[in-house]
Backbone as XML, in Angstrom:
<?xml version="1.0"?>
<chain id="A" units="angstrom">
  <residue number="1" name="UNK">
    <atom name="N" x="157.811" y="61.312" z="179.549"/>
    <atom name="CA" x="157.300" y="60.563" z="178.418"/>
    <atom name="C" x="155.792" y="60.751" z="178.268"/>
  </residue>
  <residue number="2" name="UNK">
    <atom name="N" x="155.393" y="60.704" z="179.366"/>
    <atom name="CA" x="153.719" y="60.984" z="179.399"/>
    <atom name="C" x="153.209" y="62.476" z="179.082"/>
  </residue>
  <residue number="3" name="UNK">
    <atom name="N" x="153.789" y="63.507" z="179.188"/>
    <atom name="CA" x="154.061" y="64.815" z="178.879"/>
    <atom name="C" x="153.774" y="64.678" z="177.350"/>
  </residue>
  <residue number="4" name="UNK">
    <atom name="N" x="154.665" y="63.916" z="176.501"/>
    <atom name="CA" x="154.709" y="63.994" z="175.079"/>
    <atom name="C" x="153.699" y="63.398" z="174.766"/>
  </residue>
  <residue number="5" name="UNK">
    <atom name="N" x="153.233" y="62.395" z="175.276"/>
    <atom name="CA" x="152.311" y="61.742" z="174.673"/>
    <atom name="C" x="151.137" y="62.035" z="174.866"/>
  </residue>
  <residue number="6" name="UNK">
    <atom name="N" x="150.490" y="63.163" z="175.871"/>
    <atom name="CA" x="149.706" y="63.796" z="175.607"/>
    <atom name="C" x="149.478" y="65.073" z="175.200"/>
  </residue>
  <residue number="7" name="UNK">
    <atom name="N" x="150.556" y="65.732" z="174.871"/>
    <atom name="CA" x="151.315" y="66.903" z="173.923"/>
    <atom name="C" x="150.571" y="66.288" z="172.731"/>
  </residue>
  <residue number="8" name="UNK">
    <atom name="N" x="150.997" y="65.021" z="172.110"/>
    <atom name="CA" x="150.888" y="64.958" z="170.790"/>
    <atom name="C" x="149.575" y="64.489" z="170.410"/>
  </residue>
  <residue number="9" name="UNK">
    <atom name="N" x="148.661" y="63.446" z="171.788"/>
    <atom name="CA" x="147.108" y="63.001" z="171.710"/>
    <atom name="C" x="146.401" y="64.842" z="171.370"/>
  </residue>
  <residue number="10" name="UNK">
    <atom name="N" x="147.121" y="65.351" z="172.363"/>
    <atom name="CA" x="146.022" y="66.827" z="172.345"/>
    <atom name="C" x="146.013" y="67.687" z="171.287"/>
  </residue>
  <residue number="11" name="UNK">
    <atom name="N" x="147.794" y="67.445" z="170.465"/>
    <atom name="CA" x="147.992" y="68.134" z="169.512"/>
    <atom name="C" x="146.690" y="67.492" z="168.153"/>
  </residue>
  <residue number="12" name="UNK">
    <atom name="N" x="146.362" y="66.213" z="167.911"/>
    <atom name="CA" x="146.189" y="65.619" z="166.956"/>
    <atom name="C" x="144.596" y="65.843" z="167.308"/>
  </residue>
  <residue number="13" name="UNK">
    <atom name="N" x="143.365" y="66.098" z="168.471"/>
    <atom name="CA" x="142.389" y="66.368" z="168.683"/>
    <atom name="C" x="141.966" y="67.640" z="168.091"/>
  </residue>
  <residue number="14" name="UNK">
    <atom name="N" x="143.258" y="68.103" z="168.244"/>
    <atom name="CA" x="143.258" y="69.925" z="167.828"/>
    <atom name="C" x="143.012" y="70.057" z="166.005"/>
  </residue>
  <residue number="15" name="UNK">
    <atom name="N" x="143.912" y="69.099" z="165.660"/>
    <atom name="CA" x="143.824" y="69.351" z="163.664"/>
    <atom name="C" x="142.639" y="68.458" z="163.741"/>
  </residue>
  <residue number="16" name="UNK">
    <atom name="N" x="141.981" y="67.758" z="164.305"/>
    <atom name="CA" x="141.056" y="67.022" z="163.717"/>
    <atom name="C" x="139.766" y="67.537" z="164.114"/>
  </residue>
  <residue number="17" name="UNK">
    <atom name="N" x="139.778" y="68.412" z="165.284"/>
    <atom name="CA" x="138.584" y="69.663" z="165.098"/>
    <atom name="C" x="138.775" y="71.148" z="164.144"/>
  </residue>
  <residue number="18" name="UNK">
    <atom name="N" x="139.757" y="70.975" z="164.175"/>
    <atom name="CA" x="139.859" y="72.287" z="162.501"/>
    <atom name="C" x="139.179" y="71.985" z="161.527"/>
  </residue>
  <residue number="19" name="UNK">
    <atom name="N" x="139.855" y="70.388" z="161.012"/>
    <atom name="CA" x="138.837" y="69.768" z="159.878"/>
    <atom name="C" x="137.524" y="69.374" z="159.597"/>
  </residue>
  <residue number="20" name="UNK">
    <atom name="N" x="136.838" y="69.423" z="161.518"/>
    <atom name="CA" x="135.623" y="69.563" z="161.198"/>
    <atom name="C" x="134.887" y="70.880" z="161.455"/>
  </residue>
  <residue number="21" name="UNK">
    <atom name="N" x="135.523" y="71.951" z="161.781"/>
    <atom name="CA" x="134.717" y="73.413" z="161.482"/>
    <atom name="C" x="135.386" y="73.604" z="159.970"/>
  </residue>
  <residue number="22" name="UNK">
    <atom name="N" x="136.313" y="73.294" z="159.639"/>
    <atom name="CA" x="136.396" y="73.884" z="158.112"/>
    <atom name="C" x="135.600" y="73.092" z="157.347"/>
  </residue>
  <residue number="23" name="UNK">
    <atom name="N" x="134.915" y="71.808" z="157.365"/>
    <atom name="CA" x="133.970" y="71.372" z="156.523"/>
    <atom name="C" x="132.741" y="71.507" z="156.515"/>
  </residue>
  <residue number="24" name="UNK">
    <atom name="N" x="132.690" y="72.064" z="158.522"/>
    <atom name="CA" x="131.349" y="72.446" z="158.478"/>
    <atom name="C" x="130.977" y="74.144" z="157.755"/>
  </residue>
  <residue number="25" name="UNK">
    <atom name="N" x="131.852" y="74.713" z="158.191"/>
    <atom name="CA" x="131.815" y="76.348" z="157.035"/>
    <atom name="C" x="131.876" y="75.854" z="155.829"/>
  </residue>
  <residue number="26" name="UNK">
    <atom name="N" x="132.608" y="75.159" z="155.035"/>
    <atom name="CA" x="132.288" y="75.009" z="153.960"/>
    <atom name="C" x="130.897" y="74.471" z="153.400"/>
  </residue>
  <residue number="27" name="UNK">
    <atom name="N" x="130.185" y="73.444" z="154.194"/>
    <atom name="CA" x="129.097" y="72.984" z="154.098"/>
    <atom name="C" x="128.154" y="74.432" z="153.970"/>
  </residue>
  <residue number="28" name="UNK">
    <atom name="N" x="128.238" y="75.068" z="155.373"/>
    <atom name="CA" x="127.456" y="76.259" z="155.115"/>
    <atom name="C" x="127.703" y="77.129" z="154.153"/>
  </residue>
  <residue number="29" name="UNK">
    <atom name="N" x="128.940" y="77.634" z="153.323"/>
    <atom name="CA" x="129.123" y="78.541" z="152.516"/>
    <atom name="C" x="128.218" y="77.973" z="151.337"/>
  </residue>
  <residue number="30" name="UNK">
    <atom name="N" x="128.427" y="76.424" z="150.757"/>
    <atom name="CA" x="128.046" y="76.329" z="150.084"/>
    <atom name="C" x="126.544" y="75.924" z="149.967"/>
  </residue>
  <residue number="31" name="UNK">
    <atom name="N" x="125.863" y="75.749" z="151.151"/>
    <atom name="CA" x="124.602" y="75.825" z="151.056"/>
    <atom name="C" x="124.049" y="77.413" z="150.982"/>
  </residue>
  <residue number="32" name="UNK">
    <atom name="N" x="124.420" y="77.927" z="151.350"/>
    <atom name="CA" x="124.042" y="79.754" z="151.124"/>
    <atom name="C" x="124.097" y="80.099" z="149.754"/>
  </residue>
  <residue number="33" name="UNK">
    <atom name="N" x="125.154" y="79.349" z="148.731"/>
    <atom name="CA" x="125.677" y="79.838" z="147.384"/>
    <atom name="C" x="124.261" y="79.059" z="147.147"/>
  </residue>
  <residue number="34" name="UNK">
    <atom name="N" x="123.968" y="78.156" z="146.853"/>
    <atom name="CA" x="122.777" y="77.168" z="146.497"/>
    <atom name="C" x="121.351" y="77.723" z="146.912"/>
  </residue>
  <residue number="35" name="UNK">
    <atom name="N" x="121.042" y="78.211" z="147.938"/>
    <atom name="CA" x="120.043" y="79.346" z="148.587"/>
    <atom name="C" x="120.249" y="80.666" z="147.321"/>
  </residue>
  <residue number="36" name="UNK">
    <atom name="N" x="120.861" y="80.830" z="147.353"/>
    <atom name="CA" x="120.923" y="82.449" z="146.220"/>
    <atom name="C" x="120.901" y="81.887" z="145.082"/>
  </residue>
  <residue number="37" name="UNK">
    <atom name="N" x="121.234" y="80.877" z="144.371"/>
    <atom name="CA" x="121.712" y="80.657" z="143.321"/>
    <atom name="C" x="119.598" y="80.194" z="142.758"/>
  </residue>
  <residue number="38" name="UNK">
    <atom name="N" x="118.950" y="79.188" z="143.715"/>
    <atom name="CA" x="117.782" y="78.882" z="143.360"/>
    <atom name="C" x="116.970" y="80.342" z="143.833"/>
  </residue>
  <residue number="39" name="UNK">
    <atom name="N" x="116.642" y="81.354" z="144.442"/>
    <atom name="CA" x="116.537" y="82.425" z="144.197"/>
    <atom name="C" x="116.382" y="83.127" z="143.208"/>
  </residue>
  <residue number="40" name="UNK">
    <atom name="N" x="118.173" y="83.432" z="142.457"/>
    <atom name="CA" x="118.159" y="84.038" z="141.181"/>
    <atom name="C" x="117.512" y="84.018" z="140.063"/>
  </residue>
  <residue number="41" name="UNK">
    <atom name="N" x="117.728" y="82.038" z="140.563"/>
    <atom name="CA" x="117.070" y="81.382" z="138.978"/>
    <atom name="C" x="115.559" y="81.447" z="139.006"/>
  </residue>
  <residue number="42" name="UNK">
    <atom name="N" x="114.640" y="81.755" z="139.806"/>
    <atom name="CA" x="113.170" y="81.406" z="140.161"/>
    <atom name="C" x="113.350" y="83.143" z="139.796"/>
  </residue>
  <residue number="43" name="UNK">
    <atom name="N" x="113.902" y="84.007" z="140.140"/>
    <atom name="CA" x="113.414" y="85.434" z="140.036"/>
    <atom name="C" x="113.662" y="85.148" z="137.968"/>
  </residue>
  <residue number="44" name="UNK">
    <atom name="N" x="114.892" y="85.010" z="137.619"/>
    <atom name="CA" x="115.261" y="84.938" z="136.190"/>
    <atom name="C" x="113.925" y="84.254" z="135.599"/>
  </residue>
  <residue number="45" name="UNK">
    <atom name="N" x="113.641" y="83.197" z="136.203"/>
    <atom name="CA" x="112.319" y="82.551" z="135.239"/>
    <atom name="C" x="111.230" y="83.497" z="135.326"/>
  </residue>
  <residue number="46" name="UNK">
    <atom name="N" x="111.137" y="84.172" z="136.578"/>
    <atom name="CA" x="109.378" y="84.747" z="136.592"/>
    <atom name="C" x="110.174" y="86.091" z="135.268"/>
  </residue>
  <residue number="47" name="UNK">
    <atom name="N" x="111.019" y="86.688" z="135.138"/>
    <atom name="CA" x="111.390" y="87.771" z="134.326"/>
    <atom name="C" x="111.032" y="86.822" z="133.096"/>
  </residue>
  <residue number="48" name="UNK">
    <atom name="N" x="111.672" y="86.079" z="132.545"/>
    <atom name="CA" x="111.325" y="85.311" z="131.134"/>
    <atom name="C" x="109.913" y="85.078" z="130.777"/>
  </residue>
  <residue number="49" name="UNK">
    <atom name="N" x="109.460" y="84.674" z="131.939"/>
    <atom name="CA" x="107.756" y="83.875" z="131.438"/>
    <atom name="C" x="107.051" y="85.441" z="131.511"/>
  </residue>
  <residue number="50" name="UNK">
    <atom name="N" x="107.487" y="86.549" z="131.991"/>
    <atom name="CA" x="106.429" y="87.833" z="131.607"/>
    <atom name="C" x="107.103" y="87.844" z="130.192"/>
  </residue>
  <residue number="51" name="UNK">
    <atom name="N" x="107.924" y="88.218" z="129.648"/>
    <atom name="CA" x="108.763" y="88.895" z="129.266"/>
    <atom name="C" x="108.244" y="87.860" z="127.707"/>
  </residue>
  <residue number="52" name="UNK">
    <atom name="N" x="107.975" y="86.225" z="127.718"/>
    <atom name="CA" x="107.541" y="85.879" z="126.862"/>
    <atom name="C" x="106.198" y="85.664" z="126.614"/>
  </residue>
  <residue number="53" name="UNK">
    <atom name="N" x="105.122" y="86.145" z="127.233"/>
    <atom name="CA" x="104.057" y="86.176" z="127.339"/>
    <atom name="C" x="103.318" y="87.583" z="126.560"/>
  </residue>
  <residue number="54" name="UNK">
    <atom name="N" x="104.282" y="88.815" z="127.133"/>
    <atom name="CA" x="103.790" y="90.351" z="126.843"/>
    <atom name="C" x="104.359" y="90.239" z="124.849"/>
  </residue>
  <residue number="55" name="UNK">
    <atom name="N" x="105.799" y="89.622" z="124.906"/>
    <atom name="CA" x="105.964" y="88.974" z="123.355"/>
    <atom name="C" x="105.306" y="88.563" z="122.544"/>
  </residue>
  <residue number="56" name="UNK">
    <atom name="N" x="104.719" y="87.424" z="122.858"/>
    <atom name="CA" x="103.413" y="86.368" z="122.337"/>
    <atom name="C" x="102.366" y="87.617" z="121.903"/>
  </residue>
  <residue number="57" name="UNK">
    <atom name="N" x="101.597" y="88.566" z="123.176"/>
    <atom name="CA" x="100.601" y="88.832" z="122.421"/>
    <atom name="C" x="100.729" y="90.049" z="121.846"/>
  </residue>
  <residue number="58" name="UNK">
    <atom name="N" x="102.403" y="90.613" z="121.793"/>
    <atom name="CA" x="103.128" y="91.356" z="120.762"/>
    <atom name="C" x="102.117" y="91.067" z="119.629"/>
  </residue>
  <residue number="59" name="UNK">
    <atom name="N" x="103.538" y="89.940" z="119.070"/>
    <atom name="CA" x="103.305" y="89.051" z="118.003"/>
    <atom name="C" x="101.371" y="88.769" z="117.644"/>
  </residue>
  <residue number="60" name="UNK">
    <atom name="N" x="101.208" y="88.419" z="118.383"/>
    <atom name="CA" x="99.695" y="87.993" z="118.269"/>
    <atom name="C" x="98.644" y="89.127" z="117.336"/>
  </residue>
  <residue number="61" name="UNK">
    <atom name="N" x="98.842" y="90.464" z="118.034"/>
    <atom name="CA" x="98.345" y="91.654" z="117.685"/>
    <atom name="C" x="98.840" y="92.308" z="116.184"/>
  </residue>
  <residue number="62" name="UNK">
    <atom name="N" x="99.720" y="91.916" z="116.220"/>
    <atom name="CA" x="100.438" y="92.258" z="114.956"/>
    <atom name="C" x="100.190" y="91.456" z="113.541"/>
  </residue>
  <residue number="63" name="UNK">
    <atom name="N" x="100.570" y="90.019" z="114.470"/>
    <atom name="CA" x="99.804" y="89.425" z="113.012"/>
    <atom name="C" x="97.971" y="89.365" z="112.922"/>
  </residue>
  <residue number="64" name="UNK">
    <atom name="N" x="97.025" y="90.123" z="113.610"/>
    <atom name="CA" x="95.741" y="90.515" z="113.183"/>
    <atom name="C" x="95.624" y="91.578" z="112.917"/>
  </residue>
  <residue number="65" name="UNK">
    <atom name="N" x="96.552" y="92.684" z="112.719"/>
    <atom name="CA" x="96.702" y="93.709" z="112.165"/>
    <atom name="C" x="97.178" y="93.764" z="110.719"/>
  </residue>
  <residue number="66" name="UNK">
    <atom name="N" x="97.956" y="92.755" z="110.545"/>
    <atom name="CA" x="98.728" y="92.241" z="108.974"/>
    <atom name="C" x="97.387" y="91.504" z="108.199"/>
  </residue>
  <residue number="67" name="UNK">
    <atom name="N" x="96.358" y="90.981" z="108.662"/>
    <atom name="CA" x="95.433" y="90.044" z="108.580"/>
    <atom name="C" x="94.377" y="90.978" z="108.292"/>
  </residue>
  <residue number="68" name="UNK">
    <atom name="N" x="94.227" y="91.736" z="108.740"/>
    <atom name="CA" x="93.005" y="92.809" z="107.977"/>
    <atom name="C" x="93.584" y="93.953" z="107.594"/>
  </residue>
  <residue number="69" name="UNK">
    <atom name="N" x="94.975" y="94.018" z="107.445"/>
    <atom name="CA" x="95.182" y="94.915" z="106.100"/>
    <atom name="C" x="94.747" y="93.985" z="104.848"/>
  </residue>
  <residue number="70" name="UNK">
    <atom name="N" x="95.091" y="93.048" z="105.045"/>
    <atom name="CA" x="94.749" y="92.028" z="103.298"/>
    <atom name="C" x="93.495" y="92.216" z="103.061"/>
  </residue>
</chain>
């Protein structure tokens, strides 16, 4: 009887450390996705803010070129 009953204490220690390495990998997977993801977005912004800046003094140059043709 004591056989089973620590068959089944040891069995139930066993799923209840699975569930905490599978939440702890998940914790980590998804902190890594969140690491790349603020990355991307900080590289995506520095691309936009050149990208609307070299625009601007596009635009800028162009309309003082339209401005002394008149």
């Amino acid at each position: 009887m004591s056989g089973i009953l620590y068959w089944t204490t040891g069995h139930m220690f066993r799923k209840i450390d699975n569930k905490g390495q599978s939440s702890a990998e998940l914790i980590l997977i998804i902190g890594g996705l969140l690491v790349v993801v603020l990355f991307v977005g900080s590289y995506i912004s520095s691309i936009t803010g050149t990208t609307q800046s070299s625009f601007k003094t596009l635009l800028s140059q162009e309309r003082e070129k339209l401005i002394n043709k008149i």
